[in-house]
C-alpha positions in Angstrom: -8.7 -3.1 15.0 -5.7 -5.4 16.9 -3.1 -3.3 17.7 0.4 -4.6 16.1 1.9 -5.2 19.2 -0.7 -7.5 20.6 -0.1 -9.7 16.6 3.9 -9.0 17.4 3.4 -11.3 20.7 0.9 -13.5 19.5 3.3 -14.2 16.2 6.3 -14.6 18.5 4.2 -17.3 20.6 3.2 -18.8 17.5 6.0 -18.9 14.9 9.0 -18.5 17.9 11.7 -15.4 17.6 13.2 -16.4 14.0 13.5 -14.8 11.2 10.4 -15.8 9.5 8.2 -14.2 13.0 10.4 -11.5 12.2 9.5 -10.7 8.8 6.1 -11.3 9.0 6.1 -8.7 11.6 7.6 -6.4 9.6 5.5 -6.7 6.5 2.5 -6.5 8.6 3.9 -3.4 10.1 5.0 -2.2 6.6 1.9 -3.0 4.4 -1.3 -1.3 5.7 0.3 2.0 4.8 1.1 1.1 1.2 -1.9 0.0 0.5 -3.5 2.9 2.1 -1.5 5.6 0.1 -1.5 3.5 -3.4 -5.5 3.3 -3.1 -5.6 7.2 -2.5 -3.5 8.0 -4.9 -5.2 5.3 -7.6 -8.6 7.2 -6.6 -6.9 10.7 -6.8 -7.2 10.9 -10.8 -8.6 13.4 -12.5 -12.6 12.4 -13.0 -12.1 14.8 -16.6 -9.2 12.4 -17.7 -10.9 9.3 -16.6 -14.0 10.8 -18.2 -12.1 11.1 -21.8 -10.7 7.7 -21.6 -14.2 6.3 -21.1 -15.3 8.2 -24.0 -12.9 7.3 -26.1 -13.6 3.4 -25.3 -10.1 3.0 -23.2 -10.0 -0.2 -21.5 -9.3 -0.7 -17.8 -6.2 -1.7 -18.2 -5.2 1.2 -20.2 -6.7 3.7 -18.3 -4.9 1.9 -15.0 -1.8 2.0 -16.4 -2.1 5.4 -18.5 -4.1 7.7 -16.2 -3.8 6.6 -12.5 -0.7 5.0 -12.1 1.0 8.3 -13.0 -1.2 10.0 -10.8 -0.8 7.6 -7.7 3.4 7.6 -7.9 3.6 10.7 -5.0 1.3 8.9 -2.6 3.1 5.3 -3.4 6.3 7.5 -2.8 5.1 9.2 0.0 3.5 5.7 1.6 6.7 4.4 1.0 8.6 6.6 3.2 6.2 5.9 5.7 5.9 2.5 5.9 10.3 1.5 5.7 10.1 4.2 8.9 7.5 1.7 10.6 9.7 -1.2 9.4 12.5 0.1 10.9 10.9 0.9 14.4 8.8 -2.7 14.0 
């Protein structure tokens, strides 16, 4: 684990204080708690529903997009609000 502010000054050293150090800050910042809150939130369906789907020979895709997307929109939400505040303070 590096904390972000040791990457923020090793970034600035690297890539100089433009924009492009700049965003790269930010989406580092910014990205760890997407992905965080999207794979809770794709693990947080309902093992009946995922059961059914399986049994009635759904394919990954379908299931993905049918089952656990739906399921994982409050946690992408909720990550979302989350990471623009760390953006914004990054």
């Amino acid at each position: 684990s590096i904390p972000v502010v040791a990457l923020a000054l090793l970034l600035t050293v690297v890539m100089g204080t433009g924009e492009a150090a700049r965003i790269t800050i930010t989406a580092l910042i910014a990205i760890f708690p997407l992905v965080v809150g999207t794979a809770t939130g794709l693990s947080s369906a309902p093992r009946e529903l995922m059961e059914l789907s399986a049994s009635m020979r759904a394919s990954w895709w379908k299931r993905l997009v049918d089952i656990r997307l739906p399921c994982a929109v409050p946690h992408i939400f909720s990550a979302l609000k989350v990471a623009i505040g760390l953006a914004l303070i990054g």
